[in-house]
C-alpha positions as CSV (number, residue, x, y, z in Angstrom):
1,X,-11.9,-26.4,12.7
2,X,-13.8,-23.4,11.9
3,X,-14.7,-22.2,7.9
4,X,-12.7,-19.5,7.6
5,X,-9.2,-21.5,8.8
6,X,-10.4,-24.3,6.2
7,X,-10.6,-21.9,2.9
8,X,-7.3,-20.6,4.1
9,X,-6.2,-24.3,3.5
10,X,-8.2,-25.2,0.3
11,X,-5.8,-23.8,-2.4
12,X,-2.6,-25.8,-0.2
13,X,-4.5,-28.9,0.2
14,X,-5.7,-29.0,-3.8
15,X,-1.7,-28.4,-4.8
16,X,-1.0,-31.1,-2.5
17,X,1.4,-28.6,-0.4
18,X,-1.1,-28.9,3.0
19,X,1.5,-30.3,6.1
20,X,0.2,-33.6,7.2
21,X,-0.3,-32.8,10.7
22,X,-3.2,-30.6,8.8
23,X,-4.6,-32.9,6.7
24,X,-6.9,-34.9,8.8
25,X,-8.3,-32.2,10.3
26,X,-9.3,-30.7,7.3
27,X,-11.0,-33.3,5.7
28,X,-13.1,-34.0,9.0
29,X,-14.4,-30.4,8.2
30,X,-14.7,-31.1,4.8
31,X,-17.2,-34.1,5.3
32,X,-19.2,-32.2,7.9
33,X,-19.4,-28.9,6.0
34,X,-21.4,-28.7,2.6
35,X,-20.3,-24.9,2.2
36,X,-16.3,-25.5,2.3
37,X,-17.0,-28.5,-0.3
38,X,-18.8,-26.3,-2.7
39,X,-15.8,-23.8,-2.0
40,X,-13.7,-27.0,-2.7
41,X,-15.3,-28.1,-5.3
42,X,-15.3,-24.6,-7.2
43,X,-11.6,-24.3,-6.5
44,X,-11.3,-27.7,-8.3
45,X,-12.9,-26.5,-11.7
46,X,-11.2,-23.3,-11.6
47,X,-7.7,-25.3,-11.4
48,X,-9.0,-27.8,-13.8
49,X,-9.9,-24.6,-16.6
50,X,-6.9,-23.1,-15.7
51,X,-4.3,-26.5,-16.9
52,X,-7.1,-27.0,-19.9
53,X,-5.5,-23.8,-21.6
54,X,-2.6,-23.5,-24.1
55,X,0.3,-21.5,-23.8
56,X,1.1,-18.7,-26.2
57,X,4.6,-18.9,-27.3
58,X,6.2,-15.0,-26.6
59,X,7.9,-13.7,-29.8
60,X,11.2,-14.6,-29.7
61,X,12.2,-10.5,-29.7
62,X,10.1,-9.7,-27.0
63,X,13.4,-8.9,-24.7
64,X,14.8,-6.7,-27.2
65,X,11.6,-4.5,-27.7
66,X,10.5,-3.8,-24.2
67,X,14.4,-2.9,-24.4
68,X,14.1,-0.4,-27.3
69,X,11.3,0.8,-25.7
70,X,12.5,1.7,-21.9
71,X,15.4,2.9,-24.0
72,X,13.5,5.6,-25.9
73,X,11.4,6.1,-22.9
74,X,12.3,9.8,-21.9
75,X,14.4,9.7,-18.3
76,X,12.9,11.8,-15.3
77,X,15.4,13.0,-12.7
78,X,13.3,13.7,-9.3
79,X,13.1,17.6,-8.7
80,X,13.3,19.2,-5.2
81,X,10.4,21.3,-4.2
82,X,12.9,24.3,-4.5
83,X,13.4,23.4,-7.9
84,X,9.9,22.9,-8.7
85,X,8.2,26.4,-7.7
86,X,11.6,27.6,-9.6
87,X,11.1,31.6,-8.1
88,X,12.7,34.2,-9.7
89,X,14.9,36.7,-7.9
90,X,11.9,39.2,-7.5
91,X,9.4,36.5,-6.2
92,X,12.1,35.7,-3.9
93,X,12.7,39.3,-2.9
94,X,9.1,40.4,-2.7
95,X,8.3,37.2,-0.6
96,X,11.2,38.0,1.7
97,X,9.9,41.6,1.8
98,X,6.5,40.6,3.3
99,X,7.8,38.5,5.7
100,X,10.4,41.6,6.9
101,X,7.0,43.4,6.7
102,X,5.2,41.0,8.6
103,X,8.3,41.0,11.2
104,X,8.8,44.3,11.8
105,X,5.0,44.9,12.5
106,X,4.6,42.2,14.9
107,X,8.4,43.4,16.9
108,X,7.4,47.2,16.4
109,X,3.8,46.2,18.2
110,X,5.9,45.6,21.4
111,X,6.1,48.1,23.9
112,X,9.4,46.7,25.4
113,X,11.1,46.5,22.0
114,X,9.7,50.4,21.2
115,X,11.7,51.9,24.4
116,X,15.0,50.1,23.1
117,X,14.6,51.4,20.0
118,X,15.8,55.5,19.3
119,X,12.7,56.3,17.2
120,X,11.5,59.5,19.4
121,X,9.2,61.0,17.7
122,X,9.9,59.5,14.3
123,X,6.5,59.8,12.4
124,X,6.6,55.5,12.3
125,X,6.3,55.4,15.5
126,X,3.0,57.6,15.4
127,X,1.4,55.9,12.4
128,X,2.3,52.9,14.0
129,X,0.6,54.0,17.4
130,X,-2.5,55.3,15.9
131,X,-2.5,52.4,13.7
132,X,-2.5,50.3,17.0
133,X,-5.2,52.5,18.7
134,X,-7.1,52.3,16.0
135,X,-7.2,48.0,16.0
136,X,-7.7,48.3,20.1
137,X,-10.9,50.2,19.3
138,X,-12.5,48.0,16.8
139,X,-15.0,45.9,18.3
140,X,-14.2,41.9,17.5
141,X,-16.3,41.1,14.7
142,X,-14.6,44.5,12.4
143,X,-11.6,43.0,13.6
144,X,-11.5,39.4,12.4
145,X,-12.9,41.1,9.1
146,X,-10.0,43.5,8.6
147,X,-7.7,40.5,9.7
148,X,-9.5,37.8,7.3
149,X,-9.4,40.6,4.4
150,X,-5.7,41.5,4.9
151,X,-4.8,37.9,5.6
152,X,-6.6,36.7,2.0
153,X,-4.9,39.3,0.0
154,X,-1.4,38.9,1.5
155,X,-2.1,35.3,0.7
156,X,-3.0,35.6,-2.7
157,X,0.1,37.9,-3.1
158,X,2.3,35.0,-1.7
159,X,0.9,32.6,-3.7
160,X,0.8,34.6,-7.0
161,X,4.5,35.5,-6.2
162,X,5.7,31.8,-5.8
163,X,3.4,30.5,-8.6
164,X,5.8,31.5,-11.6
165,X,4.9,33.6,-14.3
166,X,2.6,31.3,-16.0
167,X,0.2,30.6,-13.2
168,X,0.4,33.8,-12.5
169,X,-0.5,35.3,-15.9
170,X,-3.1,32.4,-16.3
171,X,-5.0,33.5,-12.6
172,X,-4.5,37.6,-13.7
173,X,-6.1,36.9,-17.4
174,X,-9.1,35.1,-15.4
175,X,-10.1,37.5,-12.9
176,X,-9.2,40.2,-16.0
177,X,-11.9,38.4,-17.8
178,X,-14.5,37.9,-14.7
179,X,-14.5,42.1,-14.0
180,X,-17.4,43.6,-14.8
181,X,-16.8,45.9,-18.2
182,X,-17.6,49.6,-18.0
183,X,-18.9,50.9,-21.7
């Protein structure tokens, strides 16, 4: 029998629960092995401290108080993440505003999509060309800057919009305070 297998069978043997096809076996190792007697032995004055103490007696109202108190304990009914970030109707029309945004500009991007479209000529269509040349022509280091920029701030606006009002005021007061002051 190896150590670890006998400490896993010290606390049934002291309460006298240890099956007796176990038994022998475990007192063979327990003559041969000083380190699982001193483990023994330990176990033994622990349980001997252990029955040496008194019992306190519980008050007789302790039912009825832990009552009283899960009673006036205030009762918390699990919110849903919707109900949680609680938007208002203009966070929830400004966020689905960017993402039309954000929609539009990806589809309008499209070449395919642009000659099913009747937009001739429609001055979109040429601020959103040039605005496309003008990405095409940026080397990729101006690029992932203009896209990291715009990406942060339409972020910030996303999260500022499903914050709630007092998050929002709170980050707004900070950055207020943070800006340098002109005199």
């Amino acid at each position: 029998m190896r150590c670890s297998e006998a400490a896993s069978q010290l606390q049934l043997y002291l309460d006298g629960r240890l099956p007796g096809e176990r038994l022998p076996a475990l007192e063979s190792h327990l003559a041969r092995c000083s380190h699982c007697r001193a483990e023994l032995e330990l176990l033994e004055e622990v349980v001997h401290h252990l029955e040496s103490f008194q019992l306190v007696p519980e008050p007789e109202d302790l039912s009825q108080r832990i009552m009283e108190r899960v009673a006036l304990t205030p009762q918390q009914q699990p919110a849903s993440i919707f109900a949680q970030l609680r938007p208002s109707p203009g966070e929830l029309l400004a966020a689905a505003l960017l993402a039309t945004i954000a929609s539009l500009g990806s589809l309008l991007t499209q070449p395919a999509v642009l000659r099913l479209l009747p937009l001739e000529g429609s001055p979109l269509i040429g601020l959103l060309a040039s605005f496309t040349h003008l990405l095409q022509s940026m080397d990729a280091t101006t690029l992932m800057l203009v896209c990291w920029v715009m990406g942060t701030f339409i972020g910030i606006c996303i999260t500022l919009l499903v914050a709630g009002e007092e998050l929002r005021s709170r980050w707004l007061r900070a950055v207020w305070e943070r800006l340098p002051v002109l005199h």
